[in-house]
N, C-alpha and C positions, 0 to 999 in steps of 0.2 A: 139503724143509726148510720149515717153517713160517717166516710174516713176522715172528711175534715174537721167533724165534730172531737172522734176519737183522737186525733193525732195531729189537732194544730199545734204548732209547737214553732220554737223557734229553732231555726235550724242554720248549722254553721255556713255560711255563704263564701265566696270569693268573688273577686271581679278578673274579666275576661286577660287586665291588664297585669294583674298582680302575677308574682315572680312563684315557680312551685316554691323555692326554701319556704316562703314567705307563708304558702297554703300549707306547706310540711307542717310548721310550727303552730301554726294555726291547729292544723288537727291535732298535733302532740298535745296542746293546749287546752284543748277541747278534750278528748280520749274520745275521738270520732274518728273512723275508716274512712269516710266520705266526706266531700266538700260538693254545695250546689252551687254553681258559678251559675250570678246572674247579671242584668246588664238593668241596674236600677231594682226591679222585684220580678220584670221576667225573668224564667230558665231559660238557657242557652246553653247550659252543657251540666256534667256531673266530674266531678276529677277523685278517684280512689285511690286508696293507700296502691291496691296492684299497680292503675296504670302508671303512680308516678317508680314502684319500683322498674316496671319494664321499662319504661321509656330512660329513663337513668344510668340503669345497666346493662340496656344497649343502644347507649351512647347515643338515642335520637332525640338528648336533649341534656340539659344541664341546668342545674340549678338555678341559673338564675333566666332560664328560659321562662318564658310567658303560661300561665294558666291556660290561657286559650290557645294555645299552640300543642297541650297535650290532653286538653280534656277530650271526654269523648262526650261525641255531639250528631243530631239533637241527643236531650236527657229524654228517654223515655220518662212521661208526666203520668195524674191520672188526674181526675176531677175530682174535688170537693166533696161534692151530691153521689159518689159511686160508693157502693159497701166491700163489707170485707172480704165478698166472695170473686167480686169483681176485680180489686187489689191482689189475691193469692192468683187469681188465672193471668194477670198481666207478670207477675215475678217469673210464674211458672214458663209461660209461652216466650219471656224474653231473656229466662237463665238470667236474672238479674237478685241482686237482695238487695236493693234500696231505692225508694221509687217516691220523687219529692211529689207532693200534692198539690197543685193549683186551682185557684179559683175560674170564674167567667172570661176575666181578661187577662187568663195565661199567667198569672201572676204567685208568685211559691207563697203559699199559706202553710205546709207543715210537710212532712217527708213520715214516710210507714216504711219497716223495714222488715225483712225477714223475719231477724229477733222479735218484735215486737209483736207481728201476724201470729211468732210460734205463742208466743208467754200469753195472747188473748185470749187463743184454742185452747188453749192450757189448762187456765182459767175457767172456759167454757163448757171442757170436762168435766172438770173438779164440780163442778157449781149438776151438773149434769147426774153425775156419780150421785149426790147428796141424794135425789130424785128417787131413785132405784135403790140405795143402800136399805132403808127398812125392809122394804121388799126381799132384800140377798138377803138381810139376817135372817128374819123371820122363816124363810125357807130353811136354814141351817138347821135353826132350832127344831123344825118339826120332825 
């Protein structure tokens, strides 16, 4: 199954012009760490709860500074049509935990995050375990 299947979603956005208080409240609102700043439905950047704490307190910006002036950019993307194994080596290789989805023309169709990678494998397990579990009993008992 591809990750855009899994994890279309709608996903909290900002625009490049909007003010952080303005994306603050947005994710308080949300109870989302992340915002994906786009420019119509392209990515153009990603803005987290860290970078607007750093950038804040130390004073390389201020509230009513520009989204686009602290997000960071480009947003590493990933494709649509890629799976889950492909999404866990790009988090991995870029120390990242949120990593929005795009379609063909670069466009955000849903975001997969760490949490979400962990709770599928999870899942994946548990469903795995079921497999094997007569087997462990049945050993027990003999």
């Amino acid at each position: 199954m591809h990750i855009g299947e899994q994890f279309r979603s709608q996903v909290v956005t900002a625009a490049p012009n909007d003010t952080v208080q303005a994306a603050m409240w947005k994710m308080k609102e949300q109870n989302v760490g992340a915002i994906v700043v786009v420019d119509g439905k392209k990515v153009k950047g990603i803005l987290t709860d860290r970078d607007i704490a750093l950038c804040l307190c130390a004073r390389e910006a201020t509230p009513e500074s520009t989204v686009g002036s602290v997000m960071t950019q480009p947003a590493i993307t990933i494709p649509e049509d890629q799976g889950i194994f492909n999404a866990t080596q790009v988090l991995m290789k870029n120390q990242i935990r949120r990593l929005p989805i795009v379609d063909r023309k670069q466009e955000l169709v849903g975001m997969v995050t760490f949490d979400d990678v962990l709770a599928l494998l999870a899942t994946e397990l548990a469903n795995l375990s079921k497999v094997v579990e007569p087997t462990l009993t049945a050993d027990v008992g003999s």
